[in-house]
C-alpha positions in Angstrom: 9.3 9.3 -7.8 7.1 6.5 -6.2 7.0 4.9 -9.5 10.8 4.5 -9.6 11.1 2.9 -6.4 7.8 0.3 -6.5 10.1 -0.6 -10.0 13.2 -1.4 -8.3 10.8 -3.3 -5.6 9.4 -5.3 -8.1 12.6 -6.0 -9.7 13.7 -7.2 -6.6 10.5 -9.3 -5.5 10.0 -10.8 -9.3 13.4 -12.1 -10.8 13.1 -11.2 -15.0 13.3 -14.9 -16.0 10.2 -15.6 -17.6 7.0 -14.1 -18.9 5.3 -12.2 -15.9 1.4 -11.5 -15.7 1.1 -8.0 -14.3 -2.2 -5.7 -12.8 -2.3 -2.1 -12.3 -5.2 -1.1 -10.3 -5.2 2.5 -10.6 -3.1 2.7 -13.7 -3.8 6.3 -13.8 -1.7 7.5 -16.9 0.2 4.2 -17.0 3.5 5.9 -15.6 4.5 2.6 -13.4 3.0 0.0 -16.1 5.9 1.8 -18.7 8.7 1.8 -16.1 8.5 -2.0 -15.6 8.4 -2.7 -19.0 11.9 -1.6 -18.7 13.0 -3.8 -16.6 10.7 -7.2 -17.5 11.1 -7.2 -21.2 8.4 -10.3 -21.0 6.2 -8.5 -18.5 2.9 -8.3 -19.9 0.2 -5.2 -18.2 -3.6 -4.8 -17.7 -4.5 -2.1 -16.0 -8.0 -0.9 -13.9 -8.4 2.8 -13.3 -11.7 4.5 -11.8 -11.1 6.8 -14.7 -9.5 4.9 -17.7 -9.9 7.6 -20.0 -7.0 8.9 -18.0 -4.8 6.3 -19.5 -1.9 6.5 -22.1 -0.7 3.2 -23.1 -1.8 2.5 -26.2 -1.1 -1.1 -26.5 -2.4 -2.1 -23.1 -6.1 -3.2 -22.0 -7.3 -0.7 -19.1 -10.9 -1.1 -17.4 -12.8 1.1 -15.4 -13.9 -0.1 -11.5 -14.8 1.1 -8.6 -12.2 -0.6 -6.0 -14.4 -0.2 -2.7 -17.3 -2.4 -4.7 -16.8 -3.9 -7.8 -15.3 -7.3 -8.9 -13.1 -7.0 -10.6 -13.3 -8.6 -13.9 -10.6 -11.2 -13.7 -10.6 -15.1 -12.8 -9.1 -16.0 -9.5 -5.4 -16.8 -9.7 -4.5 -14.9 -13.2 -1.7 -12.7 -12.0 1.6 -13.1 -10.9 1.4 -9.7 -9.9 -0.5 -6.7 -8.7 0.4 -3.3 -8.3 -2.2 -0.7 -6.6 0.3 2.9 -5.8 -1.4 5.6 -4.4 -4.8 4.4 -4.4 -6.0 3.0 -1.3 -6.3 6.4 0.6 -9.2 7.1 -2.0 -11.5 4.2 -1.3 -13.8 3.8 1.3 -13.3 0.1 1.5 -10.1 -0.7 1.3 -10.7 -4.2 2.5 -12.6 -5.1 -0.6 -9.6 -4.3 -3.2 -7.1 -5.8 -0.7 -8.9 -9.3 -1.6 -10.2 -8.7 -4.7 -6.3 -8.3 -5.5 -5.4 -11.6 -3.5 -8.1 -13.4 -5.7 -6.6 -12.6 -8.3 -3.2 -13.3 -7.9 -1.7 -16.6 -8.3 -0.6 -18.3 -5.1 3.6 -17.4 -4.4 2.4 -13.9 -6.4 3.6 -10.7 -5.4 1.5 -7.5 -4.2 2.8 -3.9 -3.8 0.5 -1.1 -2.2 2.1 2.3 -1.6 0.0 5.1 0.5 0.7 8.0 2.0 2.8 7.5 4.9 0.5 8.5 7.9 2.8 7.3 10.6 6.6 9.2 9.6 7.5 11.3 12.8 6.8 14.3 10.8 3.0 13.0 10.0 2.5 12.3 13.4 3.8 15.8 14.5 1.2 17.4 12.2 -1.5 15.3 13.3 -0.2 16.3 17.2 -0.3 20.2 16.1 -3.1 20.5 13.6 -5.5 17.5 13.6 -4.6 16.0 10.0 -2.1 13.9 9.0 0.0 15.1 6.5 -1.5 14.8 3.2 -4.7 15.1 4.8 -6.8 17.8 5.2 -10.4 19.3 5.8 -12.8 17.3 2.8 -15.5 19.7 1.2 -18.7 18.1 1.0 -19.7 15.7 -1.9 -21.8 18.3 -3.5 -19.2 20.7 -3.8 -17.5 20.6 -7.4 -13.8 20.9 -5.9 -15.1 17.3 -4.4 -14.1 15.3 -7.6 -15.0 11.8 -7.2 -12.0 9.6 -6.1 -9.3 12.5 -5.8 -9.5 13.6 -2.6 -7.7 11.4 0.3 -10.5 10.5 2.3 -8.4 7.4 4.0 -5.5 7.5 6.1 -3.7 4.2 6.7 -1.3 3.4 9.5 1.2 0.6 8.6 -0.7 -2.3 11.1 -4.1 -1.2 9.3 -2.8 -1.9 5.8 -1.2 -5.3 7.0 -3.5 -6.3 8.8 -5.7 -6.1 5.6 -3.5 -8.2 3.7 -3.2 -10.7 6.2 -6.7 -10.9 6.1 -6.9 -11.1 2.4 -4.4 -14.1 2.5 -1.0 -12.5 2.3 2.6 -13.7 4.2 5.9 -12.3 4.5 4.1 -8.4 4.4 7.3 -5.9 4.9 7.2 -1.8 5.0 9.0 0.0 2.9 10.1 3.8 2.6 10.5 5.6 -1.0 12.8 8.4 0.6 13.6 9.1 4.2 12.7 12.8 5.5 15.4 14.5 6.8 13.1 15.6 9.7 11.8 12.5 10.7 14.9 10.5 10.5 16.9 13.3 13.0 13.7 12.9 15.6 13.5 9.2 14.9 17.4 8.9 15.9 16.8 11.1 19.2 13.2 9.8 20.3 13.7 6.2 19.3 15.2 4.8 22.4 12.2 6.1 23.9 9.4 5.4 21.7 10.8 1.4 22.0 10.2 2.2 25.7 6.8 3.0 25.4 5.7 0.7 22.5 6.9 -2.1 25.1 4.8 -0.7 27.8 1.8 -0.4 25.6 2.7 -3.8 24.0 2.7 -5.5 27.6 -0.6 -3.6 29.4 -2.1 -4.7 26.2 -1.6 -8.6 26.5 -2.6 -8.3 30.1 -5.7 -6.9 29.4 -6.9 -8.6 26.0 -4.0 -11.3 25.4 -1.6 -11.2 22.6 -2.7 -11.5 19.2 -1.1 -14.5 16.7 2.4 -13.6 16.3 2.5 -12.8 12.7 0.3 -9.7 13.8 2.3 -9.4 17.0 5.0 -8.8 14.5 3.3 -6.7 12.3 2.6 -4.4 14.8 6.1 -4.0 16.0 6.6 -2.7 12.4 4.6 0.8 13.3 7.5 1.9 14.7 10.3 0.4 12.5 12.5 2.6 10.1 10.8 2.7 7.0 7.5 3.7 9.0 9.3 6.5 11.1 11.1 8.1 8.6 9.6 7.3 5.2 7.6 9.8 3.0 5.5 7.4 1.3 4.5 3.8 2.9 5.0 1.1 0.6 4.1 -2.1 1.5 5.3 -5.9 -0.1 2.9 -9.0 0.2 3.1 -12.6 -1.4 -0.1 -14.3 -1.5 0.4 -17.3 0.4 -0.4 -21.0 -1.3 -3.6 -22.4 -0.9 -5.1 -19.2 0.6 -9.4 -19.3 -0.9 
């Protein structure tokens, strides 16, 4: 499950040494809010969910937003972390939550965002053969009652898209991460990578002769669309600390 591997992230990310400040946004049922409790015994959760009713934790605080607009209803710098797993392909402003969640975190905090992964070679074969990503398909309109507000994926990410989001929002040291490789897409990924490296370097070098290179933490972020974790991975999870004196 995604839950089980954004735990073992955390537990990597956040050493269990101390009392440790945690947000869900999208708590949903509060699945990933009990499986850290497991592993941070002095971890304490709030959780935001479009639909908090939803929610199953009876001894934690859950508020409703809407992550594309609201505020959320925090001070700046309260968290030493913030979770937000299989959300962001929901909202229609992705940007927004990306720095609502950096105000809110402390500065060294951690931030873990998982999403479909658009980008796997499988994903990209689909999108090649049908026109959708996988995971993504034909939306009905909004008047349509199988059109329930906030469960349909409406946003596909790439890897660079997401990043580039978080550097935006004031994050460093951003790294992709895969819950569990597909068979598929690792086999094609072994036999096409040579030459997708060969044509990411072409693109990479027409690009800076036509609009220059970019700063080289994006430079680097972009290599990472076609890194492992990206190629192969089912879902896209994605690490970020928010850097020190970031406003």
């Amino acid at each position: 499950m995604i839950v089980d591997y954004v735990a073992g992230l955390v537990r990597r990310l956040v050493p269990a040494t101390g009392p440790l400040k945690h947000l869900d946004l999208g708590a949903g049922w509060g699945d990933l809010i009990r499986r850290l409790r497991e592993h941070h015994p002095q971890i304490r959760s709030w959780g935001v969910d479009y639909n908090p009713s939803h929610f199953g934790v009876p001894d934690v605080e859950v508020k409703h937003a809407d992550f594309s607009v609201d505020r959320l209803a925090y001070d700046d710098a309260t968290f030493d972390l913030v979770t937000c797993t299989e959300v962001v392909e929901h909202l229609e402003n992705f940007r927004h939550a990306m720095r609502e969640a950096a105000r809110v975190l402390k500065p060294g905090g951690w931030m873990v965002v998982s999403t479909p992964n658009v980008l796997s070679l499988k994903s990209r074969w689909a999108y090649f053969t049908r026109g959708f990503f996988t995971y993504f398909d034909p939306l009905p309109s909004k008047d349509d009652p199988r059109m329930y507000p906030g469960q349909r994926h409406i946003t596909p990410l790439p890897f660079f898209y997401l990043a580039h989001a978080l550097h935006d929002a004031g994050f460093v040291d951003i790294a992709a991460h895969a819950d569990k490789v597909q068979r598929s897409s690792a086999f094609w990924a072994t036999i096409l990578g040579p030459v997708l490296t060969l044509v990411a370097g072409s693109a990479h070098r027409r690009r800076i002769r036509h609009f220059g290179a970019l700063n080289p933490e994006l430079e680097k972020l972009a290599q990472w669309n076609n890194s492992w974790p990206v190629l192969t991975g089912r879902t896209l999870i994605v690490s970020a600390k928010r850097a020190s004196g970031t406003p």
